[in-house]
C-alpha positions in Angstrom: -4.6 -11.2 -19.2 -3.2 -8.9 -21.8 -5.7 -6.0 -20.5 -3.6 -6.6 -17.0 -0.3 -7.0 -18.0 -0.9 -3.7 -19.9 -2.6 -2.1 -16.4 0.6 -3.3 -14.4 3.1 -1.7 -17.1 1.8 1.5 -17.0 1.6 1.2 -13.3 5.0 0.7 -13.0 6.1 3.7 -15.0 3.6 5.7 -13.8 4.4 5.1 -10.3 8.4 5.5 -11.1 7.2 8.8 -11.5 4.9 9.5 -8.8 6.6 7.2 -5.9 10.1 8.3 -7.5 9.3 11.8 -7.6 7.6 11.7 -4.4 10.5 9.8 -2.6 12.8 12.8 -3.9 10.6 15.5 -2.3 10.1 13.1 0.7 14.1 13.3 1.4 12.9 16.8 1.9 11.5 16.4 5.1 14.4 15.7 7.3 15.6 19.4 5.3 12.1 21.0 6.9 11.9 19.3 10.2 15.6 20.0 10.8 15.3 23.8 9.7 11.8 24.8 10.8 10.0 24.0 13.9 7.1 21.8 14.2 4.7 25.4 14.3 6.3 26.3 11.4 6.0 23.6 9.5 2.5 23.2 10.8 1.7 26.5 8.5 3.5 24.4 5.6 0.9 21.1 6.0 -2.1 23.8 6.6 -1.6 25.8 3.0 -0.5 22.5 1.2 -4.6 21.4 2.6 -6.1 23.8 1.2 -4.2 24.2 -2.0 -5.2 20.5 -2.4 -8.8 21.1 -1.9 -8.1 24.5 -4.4 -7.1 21.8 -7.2 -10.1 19.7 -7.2 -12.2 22.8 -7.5 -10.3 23.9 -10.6 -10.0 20.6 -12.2 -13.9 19.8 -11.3 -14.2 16.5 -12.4 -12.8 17.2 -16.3 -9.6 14.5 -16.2 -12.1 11.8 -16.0 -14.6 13.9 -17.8 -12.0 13.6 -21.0 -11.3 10.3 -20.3 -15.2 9.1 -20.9 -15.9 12.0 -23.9 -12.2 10.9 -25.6 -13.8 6.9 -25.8 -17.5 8.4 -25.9 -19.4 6.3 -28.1 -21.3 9.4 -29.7 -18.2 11.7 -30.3 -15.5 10.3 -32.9 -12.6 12.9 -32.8 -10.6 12.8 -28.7 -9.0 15.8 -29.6 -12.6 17.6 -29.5 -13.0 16.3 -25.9 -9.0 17.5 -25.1 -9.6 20.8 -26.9 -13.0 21.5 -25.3 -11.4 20.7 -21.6 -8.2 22.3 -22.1 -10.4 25.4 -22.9 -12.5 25.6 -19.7 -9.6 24.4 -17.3 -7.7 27.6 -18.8 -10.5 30.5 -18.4 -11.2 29.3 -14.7 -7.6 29.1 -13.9 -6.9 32.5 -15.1 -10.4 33.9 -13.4 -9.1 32.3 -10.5 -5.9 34.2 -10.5 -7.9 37.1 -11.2 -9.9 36.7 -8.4 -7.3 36.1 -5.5 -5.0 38.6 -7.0 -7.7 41.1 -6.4 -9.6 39.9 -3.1 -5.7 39.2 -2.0 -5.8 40.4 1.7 -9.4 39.0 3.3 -8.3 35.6 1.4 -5.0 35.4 3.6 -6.3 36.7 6.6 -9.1 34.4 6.4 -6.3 31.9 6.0 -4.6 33.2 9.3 -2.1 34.2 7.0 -2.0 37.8 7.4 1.4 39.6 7.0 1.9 36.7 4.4 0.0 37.3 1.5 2.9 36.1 -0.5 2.4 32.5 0.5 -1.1 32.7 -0.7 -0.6 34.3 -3.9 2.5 32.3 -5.0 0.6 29.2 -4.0 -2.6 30.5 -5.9 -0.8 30.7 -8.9 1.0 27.7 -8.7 -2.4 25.5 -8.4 -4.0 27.2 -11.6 -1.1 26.5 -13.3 -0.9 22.9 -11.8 -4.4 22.8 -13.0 -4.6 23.9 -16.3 -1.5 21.2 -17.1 -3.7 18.2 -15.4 -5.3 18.2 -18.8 -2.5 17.8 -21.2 -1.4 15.5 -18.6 -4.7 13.5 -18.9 -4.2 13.6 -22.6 -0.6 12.0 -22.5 -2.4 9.0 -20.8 -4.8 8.6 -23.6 -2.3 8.6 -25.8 -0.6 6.0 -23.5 3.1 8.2 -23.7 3.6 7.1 -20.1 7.6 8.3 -20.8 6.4 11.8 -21.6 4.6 11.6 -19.1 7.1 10.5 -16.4 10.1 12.6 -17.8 8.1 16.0 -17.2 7.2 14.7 -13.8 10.2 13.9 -12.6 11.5 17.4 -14.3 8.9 19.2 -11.7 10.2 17.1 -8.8 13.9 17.6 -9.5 13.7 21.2 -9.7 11.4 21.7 -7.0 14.2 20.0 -4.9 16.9 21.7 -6.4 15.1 24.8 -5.5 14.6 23.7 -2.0 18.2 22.9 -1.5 19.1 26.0 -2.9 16.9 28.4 -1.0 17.1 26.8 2.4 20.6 25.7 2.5 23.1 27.1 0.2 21.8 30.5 0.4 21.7 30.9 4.1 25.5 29.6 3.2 26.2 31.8 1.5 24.7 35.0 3.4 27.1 33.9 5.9 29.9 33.8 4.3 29.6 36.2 1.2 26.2 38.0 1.6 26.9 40.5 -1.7 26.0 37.9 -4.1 22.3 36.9 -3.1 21.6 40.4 -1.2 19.9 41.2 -4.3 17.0 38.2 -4.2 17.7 36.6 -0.9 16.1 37.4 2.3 16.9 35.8 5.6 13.6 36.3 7.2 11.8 35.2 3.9 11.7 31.6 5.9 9.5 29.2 4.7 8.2 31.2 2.2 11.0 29.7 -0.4 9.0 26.0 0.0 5.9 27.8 -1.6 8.4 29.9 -4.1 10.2 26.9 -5.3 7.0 25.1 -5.8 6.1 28.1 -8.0 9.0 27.7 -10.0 8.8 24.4 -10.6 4.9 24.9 -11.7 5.9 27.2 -14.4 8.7 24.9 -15.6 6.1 22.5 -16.5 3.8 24.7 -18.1 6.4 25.6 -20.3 7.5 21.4 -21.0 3.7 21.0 -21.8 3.3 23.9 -24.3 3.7 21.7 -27.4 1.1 19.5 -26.6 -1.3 22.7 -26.1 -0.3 24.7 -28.8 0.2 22.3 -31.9 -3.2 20.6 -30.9 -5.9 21.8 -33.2 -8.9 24.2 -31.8 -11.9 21.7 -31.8 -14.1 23.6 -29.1 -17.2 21.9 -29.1 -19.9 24.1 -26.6 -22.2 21.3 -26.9 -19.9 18.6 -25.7 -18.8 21.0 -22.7 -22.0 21.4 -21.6 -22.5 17.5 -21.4 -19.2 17.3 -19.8 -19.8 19.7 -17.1 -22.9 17.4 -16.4 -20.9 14.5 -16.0 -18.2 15.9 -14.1 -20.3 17.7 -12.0 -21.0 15.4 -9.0 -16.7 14.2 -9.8 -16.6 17.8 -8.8 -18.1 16.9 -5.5 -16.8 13.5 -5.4 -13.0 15.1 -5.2 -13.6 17.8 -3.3 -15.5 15.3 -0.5 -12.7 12.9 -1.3 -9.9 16.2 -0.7 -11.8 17.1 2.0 -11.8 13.8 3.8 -8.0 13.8 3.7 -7.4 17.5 4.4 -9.9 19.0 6.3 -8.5 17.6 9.5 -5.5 19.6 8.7 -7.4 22.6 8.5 -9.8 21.8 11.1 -7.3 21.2 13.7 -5.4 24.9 13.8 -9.2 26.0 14.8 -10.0 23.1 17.7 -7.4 24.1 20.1 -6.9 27.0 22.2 -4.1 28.3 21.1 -3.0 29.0 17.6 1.0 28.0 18.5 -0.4 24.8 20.3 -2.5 23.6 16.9 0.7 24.4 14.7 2.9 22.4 16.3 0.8 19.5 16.6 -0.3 19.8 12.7 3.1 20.4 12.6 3.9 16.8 14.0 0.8 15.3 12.1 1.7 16.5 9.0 5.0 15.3 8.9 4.7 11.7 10.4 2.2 11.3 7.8 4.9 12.3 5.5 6.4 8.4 6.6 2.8 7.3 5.2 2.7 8.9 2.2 3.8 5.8 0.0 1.0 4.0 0.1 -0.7 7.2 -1.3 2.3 7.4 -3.9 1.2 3.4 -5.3 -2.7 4.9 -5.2 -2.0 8.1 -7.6 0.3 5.1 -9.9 -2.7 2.9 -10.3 -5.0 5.9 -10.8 -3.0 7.1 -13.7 -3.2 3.5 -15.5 -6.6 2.1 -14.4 -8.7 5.4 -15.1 -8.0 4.8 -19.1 -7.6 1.1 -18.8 -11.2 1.0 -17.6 -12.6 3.5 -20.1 -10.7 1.4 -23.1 -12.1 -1.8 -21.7 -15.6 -0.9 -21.4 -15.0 -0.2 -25.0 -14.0 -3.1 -26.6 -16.5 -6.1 -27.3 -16.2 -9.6 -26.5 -13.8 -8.6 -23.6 -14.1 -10.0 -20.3 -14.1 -6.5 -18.5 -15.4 -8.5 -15.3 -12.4 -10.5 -14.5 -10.3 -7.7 -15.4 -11.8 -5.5 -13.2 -12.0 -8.3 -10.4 -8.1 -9.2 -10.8 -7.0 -5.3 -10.8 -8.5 -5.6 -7.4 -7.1 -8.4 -6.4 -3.5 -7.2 -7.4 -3.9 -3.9 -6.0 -4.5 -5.2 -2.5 -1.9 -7.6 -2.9 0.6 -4.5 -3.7 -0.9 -2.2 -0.5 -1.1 -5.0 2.4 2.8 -5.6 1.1 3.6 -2.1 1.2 1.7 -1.7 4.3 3.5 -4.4 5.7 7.1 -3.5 4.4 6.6 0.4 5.6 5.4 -0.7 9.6 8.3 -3.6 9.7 11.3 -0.5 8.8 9.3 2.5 10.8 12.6 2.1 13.1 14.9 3.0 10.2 11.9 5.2 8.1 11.5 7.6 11.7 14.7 8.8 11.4 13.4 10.9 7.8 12.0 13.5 10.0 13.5 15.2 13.3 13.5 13.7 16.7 11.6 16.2 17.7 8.8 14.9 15.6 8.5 11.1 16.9 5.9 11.4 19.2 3.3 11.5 16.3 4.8 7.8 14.7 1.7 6.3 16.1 -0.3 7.9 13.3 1.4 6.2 10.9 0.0 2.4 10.5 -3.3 4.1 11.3 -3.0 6.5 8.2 -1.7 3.7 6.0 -4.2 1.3 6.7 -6.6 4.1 5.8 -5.1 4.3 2.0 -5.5 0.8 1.8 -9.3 1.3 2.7 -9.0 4.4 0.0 -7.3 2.7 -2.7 -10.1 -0.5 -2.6 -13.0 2.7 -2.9 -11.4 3.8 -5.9 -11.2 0.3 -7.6 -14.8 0.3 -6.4 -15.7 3.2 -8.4 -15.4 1.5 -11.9 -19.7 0.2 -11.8 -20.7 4.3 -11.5 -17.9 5.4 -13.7 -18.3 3.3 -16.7 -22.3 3.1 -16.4 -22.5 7.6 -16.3 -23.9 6.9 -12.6 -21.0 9.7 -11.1 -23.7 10.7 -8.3 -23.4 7.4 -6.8 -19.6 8.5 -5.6 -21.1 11.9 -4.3 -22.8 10.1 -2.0 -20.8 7.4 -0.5 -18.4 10.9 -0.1 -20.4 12.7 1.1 -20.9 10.2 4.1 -17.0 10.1 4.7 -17.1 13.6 4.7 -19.9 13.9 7.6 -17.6 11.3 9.3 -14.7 13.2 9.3 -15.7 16.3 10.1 -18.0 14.5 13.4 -14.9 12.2 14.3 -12.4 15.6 14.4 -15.0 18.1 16.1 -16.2 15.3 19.3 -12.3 14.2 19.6 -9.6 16.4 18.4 -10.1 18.3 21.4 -9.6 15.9 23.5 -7.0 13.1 21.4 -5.0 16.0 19.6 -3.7 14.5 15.8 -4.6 10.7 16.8 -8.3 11.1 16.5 -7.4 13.2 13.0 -5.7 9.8 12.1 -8.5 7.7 13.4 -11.2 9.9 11.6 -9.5 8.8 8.0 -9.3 5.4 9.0 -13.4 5.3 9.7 -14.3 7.2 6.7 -12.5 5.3 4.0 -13.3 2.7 5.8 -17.1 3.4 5.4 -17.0 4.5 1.9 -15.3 1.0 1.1 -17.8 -0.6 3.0 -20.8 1.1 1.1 -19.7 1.4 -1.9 -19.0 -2.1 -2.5 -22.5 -3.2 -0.9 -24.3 -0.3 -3.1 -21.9 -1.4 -6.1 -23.1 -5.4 -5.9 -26.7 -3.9 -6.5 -26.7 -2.1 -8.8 -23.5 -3.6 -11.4 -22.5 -6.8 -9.5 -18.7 -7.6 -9.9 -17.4 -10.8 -8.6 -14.4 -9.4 -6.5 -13.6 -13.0 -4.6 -14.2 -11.3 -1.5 -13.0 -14.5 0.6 -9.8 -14.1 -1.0 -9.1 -10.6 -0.5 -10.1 -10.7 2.9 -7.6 -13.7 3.4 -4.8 -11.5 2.1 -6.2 -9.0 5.2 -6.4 -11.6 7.6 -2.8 -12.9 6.9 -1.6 -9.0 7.0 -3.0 -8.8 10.6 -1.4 -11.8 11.7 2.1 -11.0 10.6 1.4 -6.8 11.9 0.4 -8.6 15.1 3.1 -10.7 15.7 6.0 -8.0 14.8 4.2 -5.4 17.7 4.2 -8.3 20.1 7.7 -10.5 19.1 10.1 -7.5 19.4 14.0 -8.5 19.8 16.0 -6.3 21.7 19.0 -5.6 19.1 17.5 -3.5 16.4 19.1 -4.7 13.4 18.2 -8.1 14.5 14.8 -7.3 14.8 14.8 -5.9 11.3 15.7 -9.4 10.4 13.2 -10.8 12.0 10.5 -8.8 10.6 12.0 -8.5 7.1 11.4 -12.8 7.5 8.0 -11.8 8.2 7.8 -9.9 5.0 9.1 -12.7 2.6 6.6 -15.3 4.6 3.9 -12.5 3.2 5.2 -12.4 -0.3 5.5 -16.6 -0.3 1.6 -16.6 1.2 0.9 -15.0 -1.8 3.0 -16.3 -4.4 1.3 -19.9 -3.6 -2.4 -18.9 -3.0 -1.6 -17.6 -6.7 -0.1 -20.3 -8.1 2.8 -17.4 -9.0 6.8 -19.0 -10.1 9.4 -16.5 -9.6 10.6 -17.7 -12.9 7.1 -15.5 -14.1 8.3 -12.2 -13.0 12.2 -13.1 -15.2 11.6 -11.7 -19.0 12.3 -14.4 -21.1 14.8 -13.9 -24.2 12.9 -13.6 -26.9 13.6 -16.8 -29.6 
């Protein structure tokens, strides 16, 4: 129990972080779908896709690759593993540079981005930056400095937003009223150019909070450990980029399966930011991420530890957590909708089907602990691999004909899938008693309650809130007594 409590503390700083943070730049939405129009911001969600799929390639599988070679049973000294990954990660993120800096023009117009080869390059930098810093970031989770951590998170976020505000509001403010004093940085037409400039910014900012834990670490290169770690973090590689690629290639799909290029913006446009609404059930995935990926590592370390029921609870609680936030975020989509423009509502449909999707994600990941810990990585190659063919079938047959819905839907059947396999596959070859019945009982009783909010609906909205918020507690007491769990646990006691 120790091993969970543990697990659940460094979720919740962790996620202050990440759901903090990515609350902050979520208030940023109503600024872009207020400013920019839906084609517009369409161009927004379709770099932001590929940049995501740009970091897995650059990371390739070395976070969890440090993770294992830091507790490897063979290698003694972590900081050889750090060293040794903080070295590759750098020359590929400066090759990389290299490379689009040079080959700058086909990239972009490859990217439909011609006449805005500045969006590409600033966002090219800003990814090899992020992802040379994923390692020292990786290595302040081994060291379990969860504050650090935070702290320099939440430093990225606030200046991001800050740089936001800044850019697409004050100046424009300002080059109304007193143009002299931005004329010499500021331009008008520079649109939404200053999202991916601010982003830069705030890339660099952390580089330079995350220089002493690069520099003052000692050079303990060790060729023959890389080479076993690109091995192991090979099919990761191709794990996260299937993984990237089932939750972004829709986005980049989509611009290409209409007829029109202004047509695909705007609805990508619409998708992209109605799935903004959706994106805290991703934000509690990334904080359980950060804690469980070392927690499971350490475990598998120690002897005489139950690692079974650990692993079995972590489940347990983590689908507690999602159906509740899955619940609480589909009760208050009245209030939420009104974080992005009117303009945008149509697409609100996607968003309990995109939420319900995370949950499917979230339950693969906690899957993944049988091929991590056993050195079996190909295993979640595979089982992405299949979402990936799903996906990309789901999006070419309907997207055509269902717009961003059958993007949504495609999610929801390939994590769905992956979850499905992967736990059969899983119970093969490393059983782990997951008390299925139960979780499916916390699913069951979610479905009811979804069910009956859609169908009861009361007039007066604020009543209806009420209603459904009663729904919510009638969730939280389900599962306070099927756990035998007193309120008077979750009060720290004094100590004596």
């Amino acid at each position: 129990m120790a091993g969970i409590k543990s697990l659940v503390k460094d979720t919740v700083i962790y996620g202050l972080s990440s759901i903090v943070g990515r609350f902050l730049n979520w208030l940023l939405v109503p600024l872009y779908t207020a400013m920019f129009l839906p084609s517009e911001y369409g161009v927004v969600t379709y770099i932001y896709a590929i940049v995501a799929i740009a970091f897995i390639v650059l990371t390739y599988g070395m976070e969890t690759a440090f993770f294992r070679f830091a507790n490897h049973e063979r290698y003694t000294n972590p900081l050889e593993a750090y060293s040794t990954s903080l070295m590759s990660i750098g020359f590929t993120s400066v090759l990389f540079m290299v490379a689009v800096t040079h080959f700058l023009k086909p990239i972009s117009e490859a990217m439909n981005c011609t006449g805005h080869e500045s969006y590409v390059w600033m966002m090219a930098v800003a990814v090899a930056i992020d992802a040379y810093c994923a390692i020292p970031f990786a290595y302040l989770r081994f060291k379990k400095r969860p504050m650090r951590f935070a702290l320099i998170k939440l430093v990225n976020i606030g200046l991001n937003i800050a740089l936001n505000l800044f850019f697409i509001l004050l100046c424009p403010w300002l080059w109304k009223h007193s143009p002299d004093m931005i004329s010499w940085f500021y331009r008008p037409d520079f649109g939404i150019g200053y999202i991916f400039l601010s982003n830069l910014i705030s890339s660099l900012a952390v580089f330079l909070l995350l220089l002493p834990d690069m520099v003052w670490v000692p050079s303990n290169f060790n060729g023959r450990m890389l080479k076993e770690m690109l091995v192991y973090a090979f099919p990761l590689l191709i794990l996260g980029l299937a993984g990237i690629m089932n939750q972004n290639l829709d986005k980049i799909f989509l611009p290409y399966l209409f007829p029109t290029k202004d047509i695909a913006m705007q609805q990508l446009g619409i998708y992209g930011a109605c799935g903004k609404i959706a994106v805290v059930m991703m934000m509690f995935t990334q904080a359980f991420r950060f804690a469980y990926e070392p927690f499971i590592f350490a475990q598998n370390k120690e002897k005489g530890f139950d690692k079974q029921k650990s692993y079995s609870d972590a489940m347990k609680y983590f689908v507690m957590f999602s159906l509740f936030i899955f619940l609480a975020v589909t009760f208050y989509l009245p209030v939420l909708k009104y974080f992005i423009n009117a303009k945008y509502f149509g697409g609100l449909r996607v968003v309990p089907i995109i939420m319900m999707a995370d949950v499917f994600f979230g339950i693969f990941f906690n899957l993944s602990v049988w091929y991590k810990i056993t050195d079996r990585t190909i295993w979640g190659t595979w089982f992405s691999l299949i979402g990936l063919a799903i996906v990309v079938a789901v999006n070419f047959i309907f997207v055509p004909m269902f717009g961003y819905m059958a993007c949504a839907w495609a999610s929801f059947a390939c994590y769905g899938t992956m979850m499905l396999v992967s736990y059969f596959v899983g119970q093969a070859k490393y059983p782990i008693d997951y008390r299925v019945p139960r979780l499916l009982f916390y699913f069951v009783v979610t479905g009811v309650l979804y069910a009956v909010s859609q169908v009861v609906v009361i007039p007066n909205e604020w009543v209806n809130l009420g209603w459904r918020t009663l729904l919510l507690a009638l969730f939280v007491f389900v599962a306070f007594k099927r756990e035998n769990i007193s309120p008077r646990m979750l009060i720290p006691r004094r100590p004596a």
